[in-house]
ROTIKOL-835231 format. One record per atom (N, C-alpha, C): residue in three letters; atom name; x, y, z; residue number from 0. Coordinates in steps of 0.02 Angstrom, whole numbers. Example, Ala and Ser with C-alpha at 12.3 -4.5 7.8 and 13.67 -1.06 7.14 Angstrom:
! ROTIKOL-835231
 type atom      u      v      w seq
  Ala    N    660   -284    390   0
  Ala   CA    615   -225    390   0
  Ala    C    660   -165    390   0
  Ser    N    642   -112    354   1
  Ser   CA    684    -53    357   1
  Ser    C    645      2    394   1
! end
This chain:
! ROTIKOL-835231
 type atom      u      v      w seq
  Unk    N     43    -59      0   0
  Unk   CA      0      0      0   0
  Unk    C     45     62      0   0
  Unk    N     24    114    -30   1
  Unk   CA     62    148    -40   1
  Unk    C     44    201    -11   1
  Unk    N    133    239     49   2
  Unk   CA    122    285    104   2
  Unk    C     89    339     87   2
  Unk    N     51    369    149   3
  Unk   CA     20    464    147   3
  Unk    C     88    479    152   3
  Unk    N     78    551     84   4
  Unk   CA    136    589    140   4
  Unk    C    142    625    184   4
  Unk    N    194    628    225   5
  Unk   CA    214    662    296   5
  Unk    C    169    730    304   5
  Unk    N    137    782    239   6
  Unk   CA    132    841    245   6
  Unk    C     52    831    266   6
  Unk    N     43    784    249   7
  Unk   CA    -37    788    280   7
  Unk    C    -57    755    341   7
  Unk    N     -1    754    381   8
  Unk   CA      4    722    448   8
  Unk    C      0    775    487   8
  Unk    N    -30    747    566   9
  Unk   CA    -25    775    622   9
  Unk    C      6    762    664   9
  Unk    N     37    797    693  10
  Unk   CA     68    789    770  10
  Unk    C     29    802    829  10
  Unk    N      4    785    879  11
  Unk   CA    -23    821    947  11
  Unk    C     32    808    984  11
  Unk    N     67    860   1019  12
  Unk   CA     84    869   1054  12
  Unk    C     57    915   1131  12
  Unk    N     72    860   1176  13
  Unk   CA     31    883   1239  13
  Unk    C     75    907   1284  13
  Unk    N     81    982   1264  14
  Unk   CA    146   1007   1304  14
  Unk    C    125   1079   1329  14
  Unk    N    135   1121   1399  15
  Unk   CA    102   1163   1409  15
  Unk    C    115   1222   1380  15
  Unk    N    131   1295   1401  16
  Unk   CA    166   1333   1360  16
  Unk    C    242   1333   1396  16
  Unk    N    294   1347   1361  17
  Unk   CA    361   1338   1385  17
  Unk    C    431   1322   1334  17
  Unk    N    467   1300   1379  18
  Unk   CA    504   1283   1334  18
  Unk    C    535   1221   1286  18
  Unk    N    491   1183   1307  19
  Unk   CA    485   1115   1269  19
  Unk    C    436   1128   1206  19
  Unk    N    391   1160   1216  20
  Unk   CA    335   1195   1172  20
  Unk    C    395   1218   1119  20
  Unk    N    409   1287   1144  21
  Unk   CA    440   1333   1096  21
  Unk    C    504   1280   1055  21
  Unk    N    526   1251   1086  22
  Unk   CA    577   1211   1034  22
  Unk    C    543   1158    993  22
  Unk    N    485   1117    993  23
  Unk   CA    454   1072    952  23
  Unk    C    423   1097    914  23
  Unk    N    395   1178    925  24
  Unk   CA    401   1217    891  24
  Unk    C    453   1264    834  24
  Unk    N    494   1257    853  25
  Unk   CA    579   1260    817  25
  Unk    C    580   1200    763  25
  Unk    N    581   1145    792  26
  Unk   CA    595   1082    761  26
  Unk    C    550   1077    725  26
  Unk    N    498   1080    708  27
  Unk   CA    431   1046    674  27
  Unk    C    384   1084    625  27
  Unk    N    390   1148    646  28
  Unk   CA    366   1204    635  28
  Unk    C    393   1220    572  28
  Unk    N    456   1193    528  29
  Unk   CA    465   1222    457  29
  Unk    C    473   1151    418  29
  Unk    N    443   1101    447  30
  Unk   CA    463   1021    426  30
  Unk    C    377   1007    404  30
  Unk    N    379    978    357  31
  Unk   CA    319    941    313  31
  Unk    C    251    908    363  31
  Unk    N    281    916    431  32
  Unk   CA    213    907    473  32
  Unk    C    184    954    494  32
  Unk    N     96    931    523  33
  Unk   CA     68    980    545  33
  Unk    C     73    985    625  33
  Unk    N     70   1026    655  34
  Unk   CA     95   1015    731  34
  Unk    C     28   1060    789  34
  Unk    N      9   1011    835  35
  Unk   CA    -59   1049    854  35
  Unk    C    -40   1018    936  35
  Unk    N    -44   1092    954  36
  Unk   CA    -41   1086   1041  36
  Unk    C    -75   1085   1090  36
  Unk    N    -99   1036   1118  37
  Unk   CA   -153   1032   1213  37
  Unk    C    -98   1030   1265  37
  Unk    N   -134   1055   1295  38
  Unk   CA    -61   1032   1362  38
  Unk    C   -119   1006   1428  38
  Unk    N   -217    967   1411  39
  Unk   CA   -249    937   1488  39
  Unk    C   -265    885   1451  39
  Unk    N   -240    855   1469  40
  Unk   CA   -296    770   1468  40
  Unk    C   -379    792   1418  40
  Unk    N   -408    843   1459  41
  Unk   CA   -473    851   1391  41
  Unk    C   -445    874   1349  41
  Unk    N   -392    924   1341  42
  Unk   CA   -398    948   1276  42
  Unk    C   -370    906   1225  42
  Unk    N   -331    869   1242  43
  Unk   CA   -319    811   1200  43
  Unk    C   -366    767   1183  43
  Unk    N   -392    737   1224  44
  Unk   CA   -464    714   1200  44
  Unk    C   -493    731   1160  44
  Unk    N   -524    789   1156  45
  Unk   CA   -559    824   1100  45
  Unk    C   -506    824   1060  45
  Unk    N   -464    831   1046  46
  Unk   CA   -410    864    973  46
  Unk    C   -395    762    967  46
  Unk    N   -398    723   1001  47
  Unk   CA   -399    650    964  47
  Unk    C   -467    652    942  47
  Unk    N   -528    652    959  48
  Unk   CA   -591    638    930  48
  Unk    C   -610    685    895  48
  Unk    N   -570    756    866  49
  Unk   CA   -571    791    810  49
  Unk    C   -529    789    742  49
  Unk    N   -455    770    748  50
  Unk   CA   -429    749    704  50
  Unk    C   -410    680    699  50
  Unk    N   -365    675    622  51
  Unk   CA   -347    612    646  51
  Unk    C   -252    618    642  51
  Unk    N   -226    587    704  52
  Unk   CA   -182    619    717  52
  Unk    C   -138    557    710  52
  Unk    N    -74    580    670  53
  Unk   CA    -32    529    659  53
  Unk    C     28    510    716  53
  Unk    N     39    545    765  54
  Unk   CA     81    530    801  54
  Unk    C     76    585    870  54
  Unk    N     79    562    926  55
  Unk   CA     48    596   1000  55
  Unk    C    128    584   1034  55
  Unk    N    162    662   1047  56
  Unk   CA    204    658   1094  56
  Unk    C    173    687   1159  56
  Unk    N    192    690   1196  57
  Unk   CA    182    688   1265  57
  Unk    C    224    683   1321  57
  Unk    N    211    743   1374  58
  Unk   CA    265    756   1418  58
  Unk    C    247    714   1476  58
  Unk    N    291    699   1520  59
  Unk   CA    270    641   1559  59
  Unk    C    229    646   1589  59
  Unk    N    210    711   1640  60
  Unk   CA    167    755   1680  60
  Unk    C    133    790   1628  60
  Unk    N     48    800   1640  61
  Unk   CA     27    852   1584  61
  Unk    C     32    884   1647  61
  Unk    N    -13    957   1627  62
  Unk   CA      5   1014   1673  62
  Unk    C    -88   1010   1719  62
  Unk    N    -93    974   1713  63
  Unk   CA   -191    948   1746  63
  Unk    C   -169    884   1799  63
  Unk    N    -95    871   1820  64
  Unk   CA   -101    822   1861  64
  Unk    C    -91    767   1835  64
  Unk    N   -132    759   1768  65
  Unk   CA   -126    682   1740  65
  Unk    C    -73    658   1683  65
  Unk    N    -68    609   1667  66
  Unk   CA      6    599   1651  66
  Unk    C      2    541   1579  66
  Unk    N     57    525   1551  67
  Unk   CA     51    500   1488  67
  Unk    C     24    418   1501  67
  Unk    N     11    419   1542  68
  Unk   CA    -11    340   1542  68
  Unk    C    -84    342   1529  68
  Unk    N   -131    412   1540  69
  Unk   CA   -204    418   1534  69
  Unk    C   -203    430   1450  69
  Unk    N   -160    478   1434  70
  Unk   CA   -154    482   1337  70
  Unk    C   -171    429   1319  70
  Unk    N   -129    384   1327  71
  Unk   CA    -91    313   1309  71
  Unk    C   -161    277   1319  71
  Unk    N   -207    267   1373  72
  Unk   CA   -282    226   1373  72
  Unk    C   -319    256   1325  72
  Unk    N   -315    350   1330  73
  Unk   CA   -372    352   1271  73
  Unk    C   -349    332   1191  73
  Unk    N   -302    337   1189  74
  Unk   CA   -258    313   1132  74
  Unk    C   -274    236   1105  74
  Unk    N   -266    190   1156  75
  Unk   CA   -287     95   1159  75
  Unk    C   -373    111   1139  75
  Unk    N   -400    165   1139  76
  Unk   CA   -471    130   1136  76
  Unk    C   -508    136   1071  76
  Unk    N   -448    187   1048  77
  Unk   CA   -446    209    962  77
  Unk    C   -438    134    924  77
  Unk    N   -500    144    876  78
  Unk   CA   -497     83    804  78
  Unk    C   -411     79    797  78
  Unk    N   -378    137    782  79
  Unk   CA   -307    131    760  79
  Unk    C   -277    185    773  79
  Unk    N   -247    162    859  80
  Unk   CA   -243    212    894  80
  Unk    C   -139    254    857  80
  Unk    N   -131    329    856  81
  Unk   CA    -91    343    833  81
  Unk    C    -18    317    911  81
  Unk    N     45    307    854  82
  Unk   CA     93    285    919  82
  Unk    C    113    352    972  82
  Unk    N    126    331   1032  83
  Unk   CA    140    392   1090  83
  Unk    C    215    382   1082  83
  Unk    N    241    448   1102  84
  Unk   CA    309    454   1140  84
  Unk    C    297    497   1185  84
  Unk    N    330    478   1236  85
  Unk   CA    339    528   1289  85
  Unk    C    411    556   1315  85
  Unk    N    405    622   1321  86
  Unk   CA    475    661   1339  86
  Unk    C    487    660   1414  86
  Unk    N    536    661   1431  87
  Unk   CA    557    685   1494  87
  Unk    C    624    722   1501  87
  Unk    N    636    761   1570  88
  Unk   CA    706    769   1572  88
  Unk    C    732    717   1597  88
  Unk    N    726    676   1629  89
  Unk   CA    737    616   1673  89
  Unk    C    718    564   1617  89
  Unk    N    724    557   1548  90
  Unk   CA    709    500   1505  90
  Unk    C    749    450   1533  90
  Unk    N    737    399   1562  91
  Unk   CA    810    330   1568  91
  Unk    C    779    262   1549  91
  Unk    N    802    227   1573  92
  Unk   CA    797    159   1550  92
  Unk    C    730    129   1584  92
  Unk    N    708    151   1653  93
  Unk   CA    658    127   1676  93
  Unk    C    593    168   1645  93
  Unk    N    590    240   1619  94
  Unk   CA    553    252   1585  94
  Unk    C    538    224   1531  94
  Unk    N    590    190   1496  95
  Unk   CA    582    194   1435  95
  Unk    C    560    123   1424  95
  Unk    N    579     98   1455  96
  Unk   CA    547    -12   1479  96
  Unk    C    452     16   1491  96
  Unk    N    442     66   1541  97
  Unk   CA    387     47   1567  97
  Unk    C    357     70   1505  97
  Unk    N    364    141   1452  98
  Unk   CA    302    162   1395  98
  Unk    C    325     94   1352  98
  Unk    N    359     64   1354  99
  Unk   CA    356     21   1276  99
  Unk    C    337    -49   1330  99
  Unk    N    335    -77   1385 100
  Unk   CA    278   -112   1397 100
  Unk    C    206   -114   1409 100
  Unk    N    196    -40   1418 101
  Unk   CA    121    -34   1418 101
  Unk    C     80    -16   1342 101
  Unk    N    138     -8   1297 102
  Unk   CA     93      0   1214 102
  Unk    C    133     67   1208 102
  Unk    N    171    122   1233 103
  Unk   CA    196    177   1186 103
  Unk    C    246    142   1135 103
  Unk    N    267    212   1109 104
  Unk   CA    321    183   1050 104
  Unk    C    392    208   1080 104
  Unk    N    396    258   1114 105
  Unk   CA    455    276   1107 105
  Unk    C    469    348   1164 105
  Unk    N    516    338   1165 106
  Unk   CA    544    397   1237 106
  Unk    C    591    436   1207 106
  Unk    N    587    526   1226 107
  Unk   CA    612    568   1194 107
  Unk    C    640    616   1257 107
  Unk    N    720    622   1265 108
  Unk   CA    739    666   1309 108
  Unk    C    730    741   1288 108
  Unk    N    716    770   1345 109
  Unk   CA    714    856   1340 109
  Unk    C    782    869   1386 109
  Unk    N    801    930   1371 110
  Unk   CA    781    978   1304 110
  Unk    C    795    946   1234 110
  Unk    N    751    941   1181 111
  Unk   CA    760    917   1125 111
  Unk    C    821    922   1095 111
  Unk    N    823    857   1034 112
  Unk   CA    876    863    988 112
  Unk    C    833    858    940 112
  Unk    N    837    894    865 113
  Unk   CA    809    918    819 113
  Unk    C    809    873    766 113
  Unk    N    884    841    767 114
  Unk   CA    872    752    724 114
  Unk    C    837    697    776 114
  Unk    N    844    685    828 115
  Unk   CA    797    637    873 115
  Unk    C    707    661    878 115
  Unk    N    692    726    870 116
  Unk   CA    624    719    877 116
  Unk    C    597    705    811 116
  Unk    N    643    732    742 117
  Unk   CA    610    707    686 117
  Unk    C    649    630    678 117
  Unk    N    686    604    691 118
  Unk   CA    683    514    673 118
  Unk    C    644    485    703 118
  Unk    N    607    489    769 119
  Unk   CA    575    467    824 119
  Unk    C    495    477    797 119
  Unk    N    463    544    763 120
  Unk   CA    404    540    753 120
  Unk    C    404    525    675 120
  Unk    N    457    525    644 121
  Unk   CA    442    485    587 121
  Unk    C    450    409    583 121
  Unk    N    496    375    622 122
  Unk   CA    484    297    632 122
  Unk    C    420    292    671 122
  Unk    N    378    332    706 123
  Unk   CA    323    298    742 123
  Unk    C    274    297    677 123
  Unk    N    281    365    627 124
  Unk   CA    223    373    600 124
  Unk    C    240    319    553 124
  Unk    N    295    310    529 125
  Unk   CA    307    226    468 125
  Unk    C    280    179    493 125
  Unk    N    300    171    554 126
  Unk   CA    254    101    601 126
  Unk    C    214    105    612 126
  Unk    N    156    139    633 127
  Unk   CA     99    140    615 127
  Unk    C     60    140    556 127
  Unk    N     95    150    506 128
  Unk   CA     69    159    426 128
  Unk    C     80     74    430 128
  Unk    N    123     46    417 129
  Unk   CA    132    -32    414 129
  Unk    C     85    -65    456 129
  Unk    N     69    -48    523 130
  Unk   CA     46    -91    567 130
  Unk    C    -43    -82    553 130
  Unk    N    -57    -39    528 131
  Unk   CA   -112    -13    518 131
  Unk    C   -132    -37    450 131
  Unk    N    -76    -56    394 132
  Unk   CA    -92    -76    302 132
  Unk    C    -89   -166    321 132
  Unk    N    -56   -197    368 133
  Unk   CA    -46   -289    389 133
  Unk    C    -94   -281    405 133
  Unk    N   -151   -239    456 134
  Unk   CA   -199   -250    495 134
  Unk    C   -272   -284    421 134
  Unk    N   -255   -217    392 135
  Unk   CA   -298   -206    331 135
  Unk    C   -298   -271    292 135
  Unk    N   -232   -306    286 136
  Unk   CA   -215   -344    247 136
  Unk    C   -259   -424    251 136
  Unk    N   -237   -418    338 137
  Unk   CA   -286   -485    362 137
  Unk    C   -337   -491    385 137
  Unk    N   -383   -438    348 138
  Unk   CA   -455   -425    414 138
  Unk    C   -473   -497    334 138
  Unk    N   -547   -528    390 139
  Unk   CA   -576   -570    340 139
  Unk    C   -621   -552    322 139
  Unk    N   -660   -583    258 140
  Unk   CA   -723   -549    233 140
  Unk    C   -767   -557    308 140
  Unk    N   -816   -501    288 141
  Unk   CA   -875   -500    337 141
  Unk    C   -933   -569    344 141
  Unk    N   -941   -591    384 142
  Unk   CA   -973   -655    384 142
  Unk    C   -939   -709    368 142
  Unk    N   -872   -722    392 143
  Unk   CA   -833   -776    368 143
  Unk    C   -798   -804    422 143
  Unk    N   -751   -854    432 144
  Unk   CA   -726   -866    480 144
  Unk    C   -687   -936    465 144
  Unk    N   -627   -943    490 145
  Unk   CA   -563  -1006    497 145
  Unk    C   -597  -1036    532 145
  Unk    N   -605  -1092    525 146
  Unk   CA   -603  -1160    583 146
  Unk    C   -554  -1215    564 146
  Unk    N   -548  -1236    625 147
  Unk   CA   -465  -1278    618 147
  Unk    C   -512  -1344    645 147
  Unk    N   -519  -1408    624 148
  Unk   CA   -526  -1470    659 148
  Unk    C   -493  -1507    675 148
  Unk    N   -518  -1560    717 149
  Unk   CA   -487  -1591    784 149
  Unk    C   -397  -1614    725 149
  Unk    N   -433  -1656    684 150
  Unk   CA   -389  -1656    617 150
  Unk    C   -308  -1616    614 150
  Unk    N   -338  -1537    630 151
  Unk   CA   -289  -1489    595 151
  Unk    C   -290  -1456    529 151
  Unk    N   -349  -1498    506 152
  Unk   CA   -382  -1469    426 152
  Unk    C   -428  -1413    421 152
  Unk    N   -400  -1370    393 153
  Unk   CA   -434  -1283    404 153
  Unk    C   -477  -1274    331 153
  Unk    N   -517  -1238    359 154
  Unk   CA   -593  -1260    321 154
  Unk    C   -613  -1146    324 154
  Unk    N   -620  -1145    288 155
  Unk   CA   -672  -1063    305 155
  Unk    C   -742  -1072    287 155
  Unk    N   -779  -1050    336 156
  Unk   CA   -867  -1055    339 156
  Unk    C   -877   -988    335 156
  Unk    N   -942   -980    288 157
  Unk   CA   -980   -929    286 157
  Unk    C  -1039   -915    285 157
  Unk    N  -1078   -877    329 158
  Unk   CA  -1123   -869    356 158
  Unk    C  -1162   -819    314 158
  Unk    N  -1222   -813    329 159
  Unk   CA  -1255   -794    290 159
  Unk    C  -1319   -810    232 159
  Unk    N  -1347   -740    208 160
  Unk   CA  -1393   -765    140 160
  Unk    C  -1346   -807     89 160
  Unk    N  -1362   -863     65 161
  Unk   CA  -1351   -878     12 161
  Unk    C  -1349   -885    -62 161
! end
């Protein structure tokens, strides 16, 4: 299948105003993506159930208390939810084990580097383009279904008008 390109992509970034802002702003801001900022748990919400957003960074703490692990659920409940990264100044190894065991993609130290935030949201958005075109690949027709018998001999049944 053949890729969207990058220019009609989104970024959400859930970052408050500051200086992580103003530099992903630096970084992103003259590069082929589109870049759209919440910094509460709702406002991200709404800006996921308004666009469709190709890739969600995220600071570890939003500025509402709640934190990238709540992104990350509303994210899992999406048909095809976009991949998370989350920044920290404190990015290390135990951060970075716990977002890629719970479903993020990827961990991004602050203060940014300008080649790491664009290799980082462009490998999430490739992997999601792939993971999202295999998905496509193996859905089955509607009303159909594998059955395997006692055998091991696989048979597809289909249900339905005939």
């Amino acid at each position: 299948m053949e890729q969207e390109p990058i220019a009609n992509q989104v970024i959400l970034a859930v970052f408050p105003p500051g200086e992580d802002r103003t530099s992903l702003e630096d970084i992103l801001g003259n590069s082929n993506w589109q870049l759209r900022f919440t910094h509460t748990l709702a406002e991200t919400q709404a800006a996921l159930g308004a666009d469709r957003i190709a890739v969600v960074l995220s600071e570890r703490r939003l500025s509402d208390g709640r934190c990238w692990k709540d992104v990350l659920d509303d994210l899992q409940d999406m048909p095809h939810p976009a991949p998370l990264i989350v920044a920290d100044r404190l990015a290390d190894d135990a951060l970075w084990a716990e977002v890629l065991n719970l479903g993020g993609y990827d961990v991004l130290a602050t203060p940014f580097h300008a080649k790491e935030v664009l290799h980082a949201v462009t490998a999430a958005w490739r992997y999601s383009v792939a993971h999202r075109d295999r998905a496509a690949r193996h859905r089955r027709p509607s009303g159909s279904a594998r059955i395997e018998t006692s055998s091991g001999e696989k048979t597809r049944a289909t249900f339905g008008a005939g």
